[in-house]
C-alpha positions in Angstrom: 76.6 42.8 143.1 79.1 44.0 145.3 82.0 46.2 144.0 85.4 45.6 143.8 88.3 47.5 142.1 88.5 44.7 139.7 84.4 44.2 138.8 84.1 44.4 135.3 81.0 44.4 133.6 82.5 42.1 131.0 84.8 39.0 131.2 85.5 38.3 127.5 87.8 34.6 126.9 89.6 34.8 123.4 91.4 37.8 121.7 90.4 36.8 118.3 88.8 38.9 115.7 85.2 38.1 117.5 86.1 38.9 121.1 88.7 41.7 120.4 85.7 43.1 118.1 83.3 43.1 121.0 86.1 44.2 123.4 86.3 47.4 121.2 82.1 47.9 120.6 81.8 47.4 124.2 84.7 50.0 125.6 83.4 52.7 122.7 79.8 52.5 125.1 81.8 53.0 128.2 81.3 49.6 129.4 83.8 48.0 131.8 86.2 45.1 129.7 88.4 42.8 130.9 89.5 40.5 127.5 91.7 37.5 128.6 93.7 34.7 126.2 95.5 32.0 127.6 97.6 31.4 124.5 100.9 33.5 125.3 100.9 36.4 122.6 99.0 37.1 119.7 98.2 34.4 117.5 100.8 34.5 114.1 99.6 32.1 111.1 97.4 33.3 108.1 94.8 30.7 108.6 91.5 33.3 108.3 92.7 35.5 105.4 89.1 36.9 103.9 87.2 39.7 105.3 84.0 39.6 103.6 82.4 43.3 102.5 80.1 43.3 105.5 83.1 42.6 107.4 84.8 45.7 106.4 81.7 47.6 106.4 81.7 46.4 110.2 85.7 47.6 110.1 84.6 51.1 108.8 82.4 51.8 111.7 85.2 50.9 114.7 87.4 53.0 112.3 90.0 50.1 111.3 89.2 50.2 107.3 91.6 52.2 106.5 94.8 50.1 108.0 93.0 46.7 107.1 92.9 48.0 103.3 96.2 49.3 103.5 97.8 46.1 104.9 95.3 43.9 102.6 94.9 43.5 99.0 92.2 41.7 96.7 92.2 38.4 95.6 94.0 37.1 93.0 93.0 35.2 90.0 93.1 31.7 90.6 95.4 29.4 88.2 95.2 25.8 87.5 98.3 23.8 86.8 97.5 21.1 84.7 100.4 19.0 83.6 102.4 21.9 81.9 99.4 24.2 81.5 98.7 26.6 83.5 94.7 28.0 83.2 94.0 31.1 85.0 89.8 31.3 87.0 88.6 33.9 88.3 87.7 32.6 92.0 85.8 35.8 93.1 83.4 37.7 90.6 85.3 41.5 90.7 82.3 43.7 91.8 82.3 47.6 90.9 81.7 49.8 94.1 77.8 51.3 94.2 75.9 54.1 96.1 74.4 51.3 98.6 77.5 48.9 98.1 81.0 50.6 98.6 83.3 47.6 99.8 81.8 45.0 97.3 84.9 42.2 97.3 86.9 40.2 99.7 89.3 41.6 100.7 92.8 39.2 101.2 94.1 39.6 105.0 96.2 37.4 107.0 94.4 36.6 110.0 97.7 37.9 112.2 97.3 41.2 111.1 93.5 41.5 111.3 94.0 40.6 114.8 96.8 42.8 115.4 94.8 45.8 113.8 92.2 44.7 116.3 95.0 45.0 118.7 96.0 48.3 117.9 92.7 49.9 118.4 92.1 47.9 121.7 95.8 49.9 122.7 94.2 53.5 121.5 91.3 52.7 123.7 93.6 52.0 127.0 92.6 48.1 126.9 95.7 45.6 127.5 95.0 42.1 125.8 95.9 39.3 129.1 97.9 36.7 127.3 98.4 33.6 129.6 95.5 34.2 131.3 93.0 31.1 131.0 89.2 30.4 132.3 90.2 27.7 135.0 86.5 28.0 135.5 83.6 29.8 136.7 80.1 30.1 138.4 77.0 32.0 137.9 73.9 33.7 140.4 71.3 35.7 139.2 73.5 39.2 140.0 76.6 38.1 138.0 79.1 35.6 136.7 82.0 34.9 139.3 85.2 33.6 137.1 88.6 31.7 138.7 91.6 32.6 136.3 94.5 30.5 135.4 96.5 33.0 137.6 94.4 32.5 140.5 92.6 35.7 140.5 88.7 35.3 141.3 86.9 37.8 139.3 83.6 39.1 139.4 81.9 40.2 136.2 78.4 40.9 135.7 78.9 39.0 132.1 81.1 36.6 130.5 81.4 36.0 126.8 83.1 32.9 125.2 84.6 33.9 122.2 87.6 31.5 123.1 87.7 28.9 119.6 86.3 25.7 118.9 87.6 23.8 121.8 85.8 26.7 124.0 86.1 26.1 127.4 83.4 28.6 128.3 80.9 26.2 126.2 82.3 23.1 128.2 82.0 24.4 131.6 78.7 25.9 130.7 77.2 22.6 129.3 76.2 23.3 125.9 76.1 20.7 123.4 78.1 21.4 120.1 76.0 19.7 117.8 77.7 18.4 114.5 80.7 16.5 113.2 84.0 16.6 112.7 85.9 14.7 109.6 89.3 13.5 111.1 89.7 11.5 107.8 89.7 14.5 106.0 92.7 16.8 106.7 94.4 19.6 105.3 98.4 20.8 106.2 98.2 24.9 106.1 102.1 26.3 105.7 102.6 30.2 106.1 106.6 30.3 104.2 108.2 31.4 100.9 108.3 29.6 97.5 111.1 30.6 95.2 110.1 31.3 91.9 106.4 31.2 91.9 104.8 34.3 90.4 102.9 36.5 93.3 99.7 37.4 90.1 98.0 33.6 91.0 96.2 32.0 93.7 98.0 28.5 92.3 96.4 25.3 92.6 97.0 22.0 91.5 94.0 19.9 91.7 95.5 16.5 91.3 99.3 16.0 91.6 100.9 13.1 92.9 97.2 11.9 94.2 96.8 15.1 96.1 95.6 18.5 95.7 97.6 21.7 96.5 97.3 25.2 96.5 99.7 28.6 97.3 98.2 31.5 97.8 99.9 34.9 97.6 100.0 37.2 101.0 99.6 40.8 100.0 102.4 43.2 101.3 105.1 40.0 102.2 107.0 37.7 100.1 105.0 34.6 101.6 102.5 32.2 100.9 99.4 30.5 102.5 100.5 26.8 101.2 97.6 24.0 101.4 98.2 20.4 100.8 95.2 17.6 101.4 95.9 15.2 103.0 95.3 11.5 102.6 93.2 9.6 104.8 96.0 7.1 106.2 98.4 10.0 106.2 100.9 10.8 109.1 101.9 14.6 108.5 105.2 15.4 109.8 105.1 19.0 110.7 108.8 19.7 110.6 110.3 22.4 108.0 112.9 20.2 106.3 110.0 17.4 105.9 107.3 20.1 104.7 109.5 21.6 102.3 110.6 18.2 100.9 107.3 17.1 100.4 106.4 20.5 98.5 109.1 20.0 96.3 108.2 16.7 95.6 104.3 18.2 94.3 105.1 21.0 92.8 108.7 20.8 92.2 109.1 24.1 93.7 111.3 25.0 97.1 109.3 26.3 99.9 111.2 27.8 102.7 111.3 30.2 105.9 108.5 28.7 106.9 106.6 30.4 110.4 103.4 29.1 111.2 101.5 25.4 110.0 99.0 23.6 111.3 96.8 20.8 110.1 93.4 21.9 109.5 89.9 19.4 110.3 87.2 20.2 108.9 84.5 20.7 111.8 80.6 21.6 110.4 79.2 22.3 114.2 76.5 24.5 116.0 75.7 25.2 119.7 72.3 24.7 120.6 72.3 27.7 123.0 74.3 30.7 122.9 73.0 31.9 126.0 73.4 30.3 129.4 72.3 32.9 131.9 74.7 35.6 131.8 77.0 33.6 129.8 77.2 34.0 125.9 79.4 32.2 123.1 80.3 33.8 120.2 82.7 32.8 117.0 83.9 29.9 116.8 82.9 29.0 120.5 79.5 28.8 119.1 79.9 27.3 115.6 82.7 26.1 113.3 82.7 25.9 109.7 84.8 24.3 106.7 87.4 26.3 105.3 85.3 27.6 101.9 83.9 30.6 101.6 85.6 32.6 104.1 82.7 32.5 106.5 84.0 31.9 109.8 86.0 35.0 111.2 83.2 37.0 109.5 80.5 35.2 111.0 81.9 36.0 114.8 82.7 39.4 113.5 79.7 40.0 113.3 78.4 38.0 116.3 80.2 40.6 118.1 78.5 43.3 116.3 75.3 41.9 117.1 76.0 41.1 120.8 77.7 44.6 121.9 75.3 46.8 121.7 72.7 44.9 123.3 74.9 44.2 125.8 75.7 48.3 126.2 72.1 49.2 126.4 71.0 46.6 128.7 74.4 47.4 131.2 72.7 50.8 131.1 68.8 49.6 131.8 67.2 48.3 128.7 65.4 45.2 129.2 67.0 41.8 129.4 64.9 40.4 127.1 67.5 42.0 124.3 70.1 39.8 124.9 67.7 36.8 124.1 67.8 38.2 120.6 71.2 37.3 120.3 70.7 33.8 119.5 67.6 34.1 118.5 69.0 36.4 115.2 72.6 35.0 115.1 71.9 31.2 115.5 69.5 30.9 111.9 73.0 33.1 110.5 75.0 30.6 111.3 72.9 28.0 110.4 72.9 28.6 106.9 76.2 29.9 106.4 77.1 26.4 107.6 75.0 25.2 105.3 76.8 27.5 102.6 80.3 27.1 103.5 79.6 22.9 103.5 78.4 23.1 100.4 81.1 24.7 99.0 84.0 22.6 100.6 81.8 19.2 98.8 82.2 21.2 95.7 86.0 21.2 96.3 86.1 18.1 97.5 84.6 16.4 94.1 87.2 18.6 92.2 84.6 20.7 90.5 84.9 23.9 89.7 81.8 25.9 90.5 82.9 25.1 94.1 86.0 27.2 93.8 83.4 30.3 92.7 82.4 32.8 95.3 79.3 34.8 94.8 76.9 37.5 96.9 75.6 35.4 99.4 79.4 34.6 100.8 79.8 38.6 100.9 77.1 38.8 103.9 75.3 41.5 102.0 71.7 40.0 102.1 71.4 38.6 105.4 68.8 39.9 106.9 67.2 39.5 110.6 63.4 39.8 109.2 61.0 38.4 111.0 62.8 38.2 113.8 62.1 39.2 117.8 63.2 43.2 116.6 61.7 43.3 113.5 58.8 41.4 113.0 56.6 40.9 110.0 53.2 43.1 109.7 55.3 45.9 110.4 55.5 49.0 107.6 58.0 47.9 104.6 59.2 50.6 101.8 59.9 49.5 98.2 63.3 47.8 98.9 63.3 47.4 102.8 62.1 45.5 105.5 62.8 46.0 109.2 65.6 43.2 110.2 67.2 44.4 106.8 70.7 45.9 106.7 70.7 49.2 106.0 72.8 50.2 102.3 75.3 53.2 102.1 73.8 56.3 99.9 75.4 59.7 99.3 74.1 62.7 100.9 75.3 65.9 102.5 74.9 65.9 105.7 76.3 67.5 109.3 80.1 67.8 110.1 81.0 67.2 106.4 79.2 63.9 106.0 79.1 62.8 102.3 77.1 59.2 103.0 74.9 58.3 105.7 77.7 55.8 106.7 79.1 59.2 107.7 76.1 59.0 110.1 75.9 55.9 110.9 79.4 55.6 112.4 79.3 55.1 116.1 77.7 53.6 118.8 74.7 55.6 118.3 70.9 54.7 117.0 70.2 56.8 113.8 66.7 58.1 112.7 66.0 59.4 109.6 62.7 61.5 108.8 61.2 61.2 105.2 58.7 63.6 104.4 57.2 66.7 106.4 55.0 65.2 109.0 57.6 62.6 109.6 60.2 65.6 110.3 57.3 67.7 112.3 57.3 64.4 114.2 61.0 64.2 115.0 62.0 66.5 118.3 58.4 65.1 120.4 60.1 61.3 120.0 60.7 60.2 123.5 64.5 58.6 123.9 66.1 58.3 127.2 69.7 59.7 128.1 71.0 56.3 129.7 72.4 53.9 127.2 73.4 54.7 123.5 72.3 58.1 122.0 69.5 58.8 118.9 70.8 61.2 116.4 68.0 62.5 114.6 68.0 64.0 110.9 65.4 65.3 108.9 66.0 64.3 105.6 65.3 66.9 102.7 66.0 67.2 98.6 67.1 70.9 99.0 68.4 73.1 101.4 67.6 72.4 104.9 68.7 73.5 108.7 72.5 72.6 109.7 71.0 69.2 111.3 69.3 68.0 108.4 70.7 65.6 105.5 70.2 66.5 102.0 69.3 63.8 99.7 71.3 65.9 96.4 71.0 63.2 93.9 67.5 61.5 95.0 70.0 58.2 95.1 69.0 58.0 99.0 65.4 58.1 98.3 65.8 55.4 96.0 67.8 53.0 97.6 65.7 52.9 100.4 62.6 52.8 98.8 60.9 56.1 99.7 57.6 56.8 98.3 56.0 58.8 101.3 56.1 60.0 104.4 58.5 57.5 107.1 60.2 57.1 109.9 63.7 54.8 109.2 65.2 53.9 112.7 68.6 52.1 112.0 69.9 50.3 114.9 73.8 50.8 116.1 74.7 47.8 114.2 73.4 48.8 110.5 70.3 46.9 111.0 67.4 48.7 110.4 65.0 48.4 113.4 62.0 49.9 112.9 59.7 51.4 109.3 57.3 54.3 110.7 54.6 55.2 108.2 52.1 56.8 110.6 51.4 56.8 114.8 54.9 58.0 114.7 54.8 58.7 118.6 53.2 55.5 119.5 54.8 53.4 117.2 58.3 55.5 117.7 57.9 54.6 121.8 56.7 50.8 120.8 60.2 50.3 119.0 62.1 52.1 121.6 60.5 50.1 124.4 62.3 46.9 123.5 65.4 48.5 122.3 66.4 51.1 125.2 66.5 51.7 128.9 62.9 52.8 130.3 
């Protein structure tokens, strides 16, 4: 590929939460970003408002918790205005903190501010977000991706990642099929404003008023509301304030007012069938679309992001091609069945019952695992509680630089490799690693005292939750996805994992 002083080695389309994600993964592994968005400025509804534990856990490592917590809050209870009653539910099951587990709830978060906490960090790391900038279209050759910009500018890239919604115009121009359906029958108005006299304690709903269901959920740290209203069939919304606040009044009997952002919301249950096209990817939304239950799709193309920056890091810096294959190949089954989750959920909602208003651990992203895939197949060593493909839990420990938890550890765009055991730890400095691409930090881990590099398991809780029993290797890939169980062979099994995962 030939040079230019505006190459990049990525074209991302969409400022989102999934491509300003891999925008900030991607620049924290000195790779060359370039993150366009041809809306012009940041976008400003509430429409995705729950981050989902993993999601936060994903947070913690590019060092955004913190401000997504503080701007954030938990979920309220949920109550049900029936005629004059009002019966409180509890939506979300309120899930204590653990050694392995330390963000286990939703957390409430209007999609503007996760973006502009996005934002923020994209500004610390010297990136400028392009509004106005479209993808008027683009080619491809084996050495990299040539793009045309809405302003005109031709742009060479070595990749380009889609992560630019459900009307992508990567996917179009790239020819993938977006395989599903989408229910224009079945609409919901979403209304970002301010209802007077409506207690801020409840996520209100009422399921059948005036032959429609509505809710109003509270946004933490603002006097406003996320207001829903189905829609009939044969309906013709009119979208303008007087109108919208007439017709909430005429529901609920309340006054809704200062209203900023609506939109009317179809639900679209769709999949690509590739998310690879050369050295074109798709990610978020681009690639699937999902009902609005269960506050799955931000977090899904959060971590589609998580998944495809680092395998796009270490193959910029060598490591073989064959890694980015394993992007669909792990994140398309994900999708898959949190489709199949989120869908099922929505029909519960849509029948009025309910168990489909209750959220439980398979929403929170916890337990997906990417077993048996390409990177961690099965036959491979397994401890008590893990397999490889698994994600790999929080435990306390003492460790380096005043770590108190290997997510201490973990955070970065590093690999991590823990040593259980004393041949295992003999075994650590003769593991081959190369200096291109991301970095292996290595720690022995002990039960006592041990050398400044070592972590010290104090309360045997690590042990435990990772299911030590003897003597192993635990490689943990930059994601939190644990790549690799060494029981034995620890050079030739250590160099087998590394093969497929770094530069030669």
């Amino acid at each position: 590929m030939t040079t230019q002083h505006h190459d990049v080695d990525v074209l991302i389309a969409g400022a989102g939460p999934t491509g300003s994600t891999l925008a900030a993964d991607l620049l924290r592994r000195g790779v060359r970003v370039r993150l366009i968005d041809k809306a012009p400025h940041a976008f400003t509804g509430s429409r995705a408002k729950g981050v989902q534990p993993r999601t936060q856990e994903v947070f913690e490592d590019l060092g955004i918790l913190g401000e997504a917590h503080s701007e954030g809050g938990p979920y309220p209870l949920a109550g049900l205005h029936l005629g004059p009653v009002t019966v409180p539910w509890r939506m979300q099951q309120n899930n204590q903190p653990t050694p392995d587990v330390p963000y286990p709830n939703i957390l409430l978060l209007p999609q503007h501010r996760t973006d502009a906490i996005l934002h923020r960090l994209l500004d610390r790391q010297a990136l400028r977000v392009e509004y106005g900038v479209g993808l008027a279209g683009f080619g491809q050759d084996p050495a990299g991706v040539t793009a045309t910009l809405s302003t005109g500018e031709r742009l060479r890239s070595t990749y380009l990642v889609g992560a630019d919604g459900g009307a992508s115009t990567v996917r179009k121009d790239a020819g993938v099929s977006f395989i599903g359906a989408t229910d224009d029958s079945d609409r919901t108005l979403i209304i970002d404003g301010t209802i007077d006299k409506l207690s801020r304690n409840r996520w209100h709903m009422w399921p059948r008023t005036h032959g429609r269901s509505v809710g109003a959920c509270p946004l933490p740290h603002s006097d406003q509301f996320q207001v829903m209203i189905r829609l009939k069939p044969d309906d013709t919304p009119d979208l303008d304030h007087a109108a919208l606040s007439a017709q909430f009044r005429r529901l609920t009997g309340l006054r809704l007012r200062d209203i900023t952002w609506t939109s009317v919301f179809r639900p679209n249950v769709r999949l690509v069938e590739h998310y690879r096209v050369g050295r074109v990817f798709l990610a978020g939304d681009a690639a699937h679309v999902h009902t609005p239950a269960g506050a799955q799709g931000l977090n899904t193309g959060v971590q589609d992001a998580y998944n495809l920056g680092w395998k796009l890091g270490q193959v910029i810096a060598g490591a073989p091609d064959s890694l980015l294959d394993t992007y669909q190949t792990e994140r398309q089954p994900i999708a898959a069945r949190v489709l199949g989750k989120s869908s099922e959920l929505y029909q519960g909602l849509d029948k009025h019952r309910l168990a489909g208003l209750k959220r439980g651990d398979e929403e929170r992203q916890l337990s997906l695992s990417y077993h048996a895939g390409p990177l961690a197949p099965t036959g491979t060593p397994t401890t008590t509680t893990l397999h490889a493909g698994d994600r790999a839990p929080d435990a306390p420990c003492t460790g380096p630089d005043g770590a108190r938890r290997l997510f201490d550890l973990y955070q970065g765009p590093h690999f991590t490799l823990l040593a259980f055991g004393s041949n295992a730890a003999q075994a650590l400095p003769d593991l081959t690693w190369p200096a291109d691409g991301a970095e292996l930090h290595r720690y022995p881990v002990h039960t006592g005292g041990g050398a400044d590099d070592s972590v010290i398991d104090t309360t045997g809780e690590l042990a435990e939750i990772y299911g030590i029993t003897g003597d192993a290797l635990i490689l943990i890939r930059p994601d939190g996805y644990i790549a690799r169980i060494i029981t034995a062979d620890w050079t030739t099994a250590f160099a087998t994992a590394a093969k497929t995962l770094a530069p030669a």
